[in-house]
C-alpha positions in Angstrom: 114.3 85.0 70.3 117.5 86.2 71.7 117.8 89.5 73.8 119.4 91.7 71.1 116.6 90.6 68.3 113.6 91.8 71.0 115.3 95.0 70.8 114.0 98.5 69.4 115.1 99.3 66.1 118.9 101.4 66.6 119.1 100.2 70.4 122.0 97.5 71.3 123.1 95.4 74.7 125.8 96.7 76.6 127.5 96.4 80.4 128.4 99.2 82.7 132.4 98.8 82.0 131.7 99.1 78.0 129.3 102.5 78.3 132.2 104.1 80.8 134.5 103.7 78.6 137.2 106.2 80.9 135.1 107.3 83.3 134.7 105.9 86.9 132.9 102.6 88.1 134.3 102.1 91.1 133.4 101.0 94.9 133.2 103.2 97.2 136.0 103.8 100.4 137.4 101.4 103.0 136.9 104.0 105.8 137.3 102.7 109.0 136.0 104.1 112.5 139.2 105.4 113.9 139.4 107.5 110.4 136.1 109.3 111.1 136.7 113.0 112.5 133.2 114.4 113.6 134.1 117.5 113.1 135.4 116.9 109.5 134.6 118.4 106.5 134.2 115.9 104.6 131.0 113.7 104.5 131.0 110.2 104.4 127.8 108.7 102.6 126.2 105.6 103.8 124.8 102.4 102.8 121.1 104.5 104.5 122.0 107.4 102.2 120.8 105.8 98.9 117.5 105.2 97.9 115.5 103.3 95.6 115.6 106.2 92.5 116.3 109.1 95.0 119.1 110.6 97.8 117.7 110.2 101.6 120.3 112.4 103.0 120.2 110.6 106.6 123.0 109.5 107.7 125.8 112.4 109.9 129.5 110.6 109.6 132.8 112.5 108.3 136.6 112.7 108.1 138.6 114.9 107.7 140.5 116.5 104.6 143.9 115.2 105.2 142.4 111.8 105.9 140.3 111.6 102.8 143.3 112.7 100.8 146.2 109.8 102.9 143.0 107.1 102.1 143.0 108.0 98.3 139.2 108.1 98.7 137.2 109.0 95.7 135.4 112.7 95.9 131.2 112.4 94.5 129.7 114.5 92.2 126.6 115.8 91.1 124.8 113.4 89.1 126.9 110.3 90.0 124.8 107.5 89.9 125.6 105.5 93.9 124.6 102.2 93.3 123.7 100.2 97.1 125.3 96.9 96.7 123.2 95.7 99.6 119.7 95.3 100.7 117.3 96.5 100.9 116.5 96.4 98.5 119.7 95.1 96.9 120.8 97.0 93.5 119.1 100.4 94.2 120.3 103.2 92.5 120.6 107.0 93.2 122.0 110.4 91.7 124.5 112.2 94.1 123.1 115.5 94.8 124.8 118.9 94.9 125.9 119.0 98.9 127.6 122.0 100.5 130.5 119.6 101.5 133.0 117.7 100.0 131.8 114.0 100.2 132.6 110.5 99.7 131.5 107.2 100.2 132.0 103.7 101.8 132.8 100.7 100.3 129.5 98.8 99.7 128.2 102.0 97.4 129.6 101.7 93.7 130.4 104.6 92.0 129.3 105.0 88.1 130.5 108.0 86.2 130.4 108.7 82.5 133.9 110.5 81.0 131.8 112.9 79.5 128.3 113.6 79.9 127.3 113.4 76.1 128.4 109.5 76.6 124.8 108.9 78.4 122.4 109.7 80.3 122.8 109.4 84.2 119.3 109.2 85.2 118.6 107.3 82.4 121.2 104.5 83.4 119.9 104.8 86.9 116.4 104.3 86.1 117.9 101.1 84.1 119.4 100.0 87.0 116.4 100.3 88.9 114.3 98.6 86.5 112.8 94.6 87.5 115.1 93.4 85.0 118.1 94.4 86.2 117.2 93.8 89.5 116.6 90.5 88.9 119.8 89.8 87.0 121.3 91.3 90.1 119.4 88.9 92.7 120.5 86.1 90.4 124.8 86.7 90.8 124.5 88.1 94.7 126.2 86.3 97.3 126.3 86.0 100.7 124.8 83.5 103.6 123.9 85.8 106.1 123.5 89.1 104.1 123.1 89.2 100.3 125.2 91.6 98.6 126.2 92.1 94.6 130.0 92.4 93.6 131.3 95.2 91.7 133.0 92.2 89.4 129.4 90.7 88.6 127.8 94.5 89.0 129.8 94.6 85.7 128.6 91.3 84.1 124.8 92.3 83.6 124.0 93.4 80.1 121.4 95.7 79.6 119.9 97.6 76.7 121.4 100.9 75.5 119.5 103.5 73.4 120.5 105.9 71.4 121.7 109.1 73.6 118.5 111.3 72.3 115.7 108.7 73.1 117.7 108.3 76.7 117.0 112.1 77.2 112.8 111.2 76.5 113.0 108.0 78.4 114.1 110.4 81.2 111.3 112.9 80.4 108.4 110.6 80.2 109.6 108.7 83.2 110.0 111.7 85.4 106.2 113.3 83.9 104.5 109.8 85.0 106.7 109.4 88.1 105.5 112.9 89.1 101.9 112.3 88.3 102.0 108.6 90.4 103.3 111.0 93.6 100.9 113.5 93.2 98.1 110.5 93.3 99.3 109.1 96.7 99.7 112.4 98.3 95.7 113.0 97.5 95.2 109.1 98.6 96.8 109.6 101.5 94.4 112.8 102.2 91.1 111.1 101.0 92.3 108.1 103.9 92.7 110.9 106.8 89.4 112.3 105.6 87.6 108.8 105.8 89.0 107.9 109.0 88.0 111.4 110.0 84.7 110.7 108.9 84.6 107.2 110.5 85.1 109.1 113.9 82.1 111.7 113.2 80.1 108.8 112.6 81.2 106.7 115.5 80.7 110.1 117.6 77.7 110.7 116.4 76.3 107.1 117.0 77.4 107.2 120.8 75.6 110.8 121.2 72.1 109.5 119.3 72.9 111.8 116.5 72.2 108.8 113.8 69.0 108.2 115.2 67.5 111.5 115.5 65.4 111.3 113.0 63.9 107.7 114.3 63.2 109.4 117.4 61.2 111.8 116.3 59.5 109.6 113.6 58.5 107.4 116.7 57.4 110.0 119.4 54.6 107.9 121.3 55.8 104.6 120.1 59.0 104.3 122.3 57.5 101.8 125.3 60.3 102.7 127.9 62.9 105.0 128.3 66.8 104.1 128.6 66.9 104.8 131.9 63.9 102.4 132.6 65.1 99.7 130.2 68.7 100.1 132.3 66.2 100.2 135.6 63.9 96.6 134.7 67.1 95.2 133.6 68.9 95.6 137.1 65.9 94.4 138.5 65.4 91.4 136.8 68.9 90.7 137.8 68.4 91.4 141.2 65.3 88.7 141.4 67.5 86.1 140.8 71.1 86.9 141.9 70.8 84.2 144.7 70.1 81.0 142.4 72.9 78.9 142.6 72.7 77.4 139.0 72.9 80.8 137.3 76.0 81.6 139.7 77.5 78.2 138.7 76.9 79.2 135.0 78.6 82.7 135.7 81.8 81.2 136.6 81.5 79.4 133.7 81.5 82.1 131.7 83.5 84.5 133.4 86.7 81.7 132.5 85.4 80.8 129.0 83.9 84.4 128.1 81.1 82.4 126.3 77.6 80.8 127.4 75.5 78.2 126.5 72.2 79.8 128.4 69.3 79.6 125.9 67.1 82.0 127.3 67.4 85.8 126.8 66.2 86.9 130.0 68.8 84.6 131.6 71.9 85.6 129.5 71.0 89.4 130.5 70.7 88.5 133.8 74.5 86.6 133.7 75.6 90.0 132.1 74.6 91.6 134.9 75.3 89.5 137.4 79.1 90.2 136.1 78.6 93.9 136.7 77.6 93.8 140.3 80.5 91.5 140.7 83.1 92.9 138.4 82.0 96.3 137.3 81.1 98.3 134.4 83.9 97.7 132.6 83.3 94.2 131.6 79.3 95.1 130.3 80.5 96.0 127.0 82.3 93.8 126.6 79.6 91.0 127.1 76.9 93.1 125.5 78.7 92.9 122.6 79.3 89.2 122.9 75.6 88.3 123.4 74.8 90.0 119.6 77.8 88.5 118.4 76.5 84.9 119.5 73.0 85.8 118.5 72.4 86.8 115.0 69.1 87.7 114.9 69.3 90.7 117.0 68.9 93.9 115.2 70.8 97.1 114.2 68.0 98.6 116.9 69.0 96.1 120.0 72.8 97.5 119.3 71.9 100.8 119.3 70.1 100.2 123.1 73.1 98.2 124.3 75.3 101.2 123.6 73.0 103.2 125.4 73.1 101.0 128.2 76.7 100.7 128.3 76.5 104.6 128.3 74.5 105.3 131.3 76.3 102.4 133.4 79.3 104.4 132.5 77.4 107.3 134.2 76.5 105.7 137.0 79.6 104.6 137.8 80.8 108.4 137.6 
């Protein structure tokens, strides 16, 4: 089935040059640096100006009058649909806006313009433009080795489908209703994420300060054999006993260089842990607490929360 005969019923292909019909389609201006007047009133649009279905309004270059006027450049207006004929991406399509100055453009935005506005619809055409299937007609004729750009000669190839001028007015109503409700979605996703990572840190926060386990505290009043302090105290200790065998510091080199350790027994890993502090300091206890539970996985949420802890009141110690 050919292109015209998947068509709705009163719609028909067309190209840019046929729906102009004595209007402008046109590139933009050969404006070169040594024609630029910063202090010009008239502004000179960039390639960085045009966005993908909307004006960005970033870019601060300008000439002057009697430049504009020698070059034969051609003046914007409102609702002219600027068409970027390089990335990225390459194709994109904007309506001019209503500036306070006079303005023009360079020579690698086309210019699409109807001769009267009853022809089409200028966001309609620009939403066309925007749509996958032009774009892809467009990524299929652009040229270029080291930077892809579309001609204004195959810009006017591409057929696309034309509706009748009343259903290009809906197209543009229903598009701009959706577009709106799609923007007004990410804004409130892009709340809910700073109000997860916010949580994220209450909960961290809360974690380090013992909130989370509160209630496990006081469930366990009585139960709790030793203390953090003396659990930070027999720990030290055990480490101290055995500081001096030779093995173990043979073992500790070993895994000061690989950062991992093949010692089976618990007792002795804790004591290689420790053995780094009294060489290295604090610093590097985390960081080896948290890769003893990552090599063991049968220790426990519990364990975790007592190496934090641990890691808290070295950090005070070291204070």
């Amino acid at each position: 089935m050919s292109e015209i005969e998947k068509l709705p019923r009163g719609w028909a292909m067309t190209t840019i040059p046929s729906l102009i019909s004595g209007g402008v389609f046109t590139d933009g201006d050969w404006v070169e640096s040594k024609d630029q007047d910063p202090d010009g009133s008239v502004r000179l649009l960039q390639l960085a100006d045009i966005g993908d279905g909307f004006f960005i309004n970033k870019s601060n270059r300008f000439l002057n009058e009697e430049t504009a006027n020698y070059l034969n450049c051609t003046y914007l207006k409102p609702n002219d649909v600027l068409v970027a004929r390089m990335p990225d991406p390459l194709g994109r399509a904007c309506l001019m806006p209503k500036l306070k100055q006079a303005s023009v453009t360079v020579v690698d935005v086309c210019v699409i313009r109807p001769a009267k506005n009853e022809h089409f619809n200028s966001s309609w055409i620009m939403h066309f433009i925007n749509s996958p299937d032009f774009r892809g007609k467009i990524a299929a004729l652009q040229s270029g080795s080291t930077r892809k750009r579309i001609s204004r000669g195959n810009l006017s190839k591409i057929e696309f489908p034309l509706p009748p001028r009343n259903e290009q007015d809906r197209i543009v109503e229903k598009l701009d209703e959706l577009f709106s409700e799609l923007d007004a979605g990410v804004n409130e996703l892009k709340a809910a994420q700073v109000k997860l990572n916010n949580y994220r840190q209450s909960l961290l926060k809360s974690a380090v300060e013992g909130v989370l386990t509160q209630k496990w505290r006081n469930d366990n009043k009585g139960k709790i054999e030793e203390t953090g302090q003396e659990l930070l105290n027999r720990i030290l200790s055990n480490a101290g006993n055995r500081i001096n065998s030779k093995s173990l510091k043979k073992k500790a080199k070993i895994h000061l260089k690989t950062g991992k350790t093949n010692i089976q027994s618990q007792s002795n890993r804790t004591q290689l842990i420790y053995l780094n502090f009294l060489k290295g300091g604090f610093g590097q206890v985390f960081r080896k607490l948290v890769g003893l539970i990552e090599a063991d996985q049968s220790i426990d949420l519990e364990t975790l929360h007592t190496c934090m802890a641990v890691n808290i009141l070295l950090f005070k110690l070291a204070k």
